[in-house]
N, C-alpha and C positions, 0 to 999 in steps of 0.2 A: 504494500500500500504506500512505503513510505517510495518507491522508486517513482509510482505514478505521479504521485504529487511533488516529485522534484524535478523530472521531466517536462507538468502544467508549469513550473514557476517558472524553467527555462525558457519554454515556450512562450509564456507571459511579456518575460525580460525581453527576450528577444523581438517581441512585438513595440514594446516600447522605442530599446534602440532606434527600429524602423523608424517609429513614426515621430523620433527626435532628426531623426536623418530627414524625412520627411519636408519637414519644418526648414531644414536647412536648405534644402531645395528650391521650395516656397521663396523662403527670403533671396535666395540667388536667382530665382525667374525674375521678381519683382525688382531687383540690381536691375539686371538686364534690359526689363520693359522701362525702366524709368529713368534710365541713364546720364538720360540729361538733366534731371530734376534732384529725385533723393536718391538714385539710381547708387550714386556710389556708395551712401552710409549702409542701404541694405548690402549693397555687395560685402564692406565690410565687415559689417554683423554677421554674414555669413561665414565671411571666412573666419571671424573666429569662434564663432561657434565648430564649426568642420575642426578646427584644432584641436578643439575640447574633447570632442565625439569620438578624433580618432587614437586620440591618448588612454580616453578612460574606456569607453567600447569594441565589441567585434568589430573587426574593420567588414566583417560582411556585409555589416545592414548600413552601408554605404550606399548601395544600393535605392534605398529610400529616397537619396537624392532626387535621381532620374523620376521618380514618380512625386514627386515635388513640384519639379518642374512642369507639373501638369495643372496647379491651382492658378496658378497665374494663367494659363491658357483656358481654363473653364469660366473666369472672369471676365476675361475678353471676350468671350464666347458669350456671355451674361450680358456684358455691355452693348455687343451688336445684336442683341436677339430682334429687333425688330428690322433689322436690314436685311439683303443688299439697297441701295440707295438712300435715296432722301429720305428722313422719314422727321416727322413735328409733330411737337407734343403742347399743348394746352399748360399756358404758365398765368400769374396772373399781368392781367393786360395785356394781353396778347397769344400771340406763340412763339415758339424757339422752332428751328428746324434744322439738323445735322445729318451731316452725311457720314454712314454707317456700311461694313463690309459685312459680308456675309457671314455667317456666325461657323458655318459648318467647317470649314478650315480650323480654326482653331479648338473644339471639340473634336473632334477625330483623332488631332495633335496629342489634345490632352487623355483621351481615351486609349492613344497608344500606349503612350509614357507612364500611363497609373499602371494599366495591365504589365506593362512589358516589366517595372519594379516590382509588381505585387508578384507572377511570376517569378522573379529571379530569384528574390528572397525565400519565396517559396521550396523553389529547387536547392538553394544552396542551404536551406535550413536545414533540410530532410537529411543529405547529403552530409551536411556536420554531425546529425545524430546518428545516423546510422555507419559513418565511415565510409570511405573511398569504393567504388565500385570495381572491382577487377578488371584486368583487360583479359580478354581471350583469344 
């Protein structure tokens, strides 16, 4: 009983690492997209978070990153939902009208990148607990 439940807590941990890597990602897309603005403090925050992460955690759940980089694309995806084109929205005294690109690009982006992390972590979790696979 007691191997089950040191196994779930591995598990556990290891989920967290992830979704601290995760975060780091996030902050590094957001670098990225805003480059010219706050772009660099997140960039920095990132990296030192990434310093912290790979000092005191598995360096596997690195990984998390790449599916990080996905929050920031589901956002943008969020902010163009009512495009392609022009589109105006009801403010008071008036209206506003901005031009908007299609959302579908940047959700597909971010649908790769969560999968393609959640996947990897996945594979190389299992792969940690149970030990290297033989060649034949």
């Amino acid at each position: 009983m007691d191997d089950i439940r040191g196994d779930r807590q591995v598990r556990t941990a290891d989920w967290g690492w992830f979704l601290a890597w995760l975060l780091v990602g996030a902050c590094g897309g957001i670098g990225l997209a805003a480059l010219l603005t706050v772009g660099a403090a997140f960039l920095v925050l990132a990296a030192v978070a990434a310093v912290l992460l790979l000092r005191r955690g598995p360096r596997r759940a690195a990984v998390g990153a790449v599916s990080g980089l996905a929050l920031p694309l589901f956002y943008l995806a969020y902010l163009n939902r009512g495009g392609p084109g022009e589109v105006c929205r009801a403010v008071a005294g008036g209206q506003t009208c901005t031009e908007e690109y299609t959302p579908v690009p940047f959700l597909v982006a971010g649908a790769l990148l969560l999968a393609a992390g959640l996947v990897i972590h996945v594979r190389t979790g299992r792969r940690a607990r149970t030990g290297p696979v033989p060649r034949t």
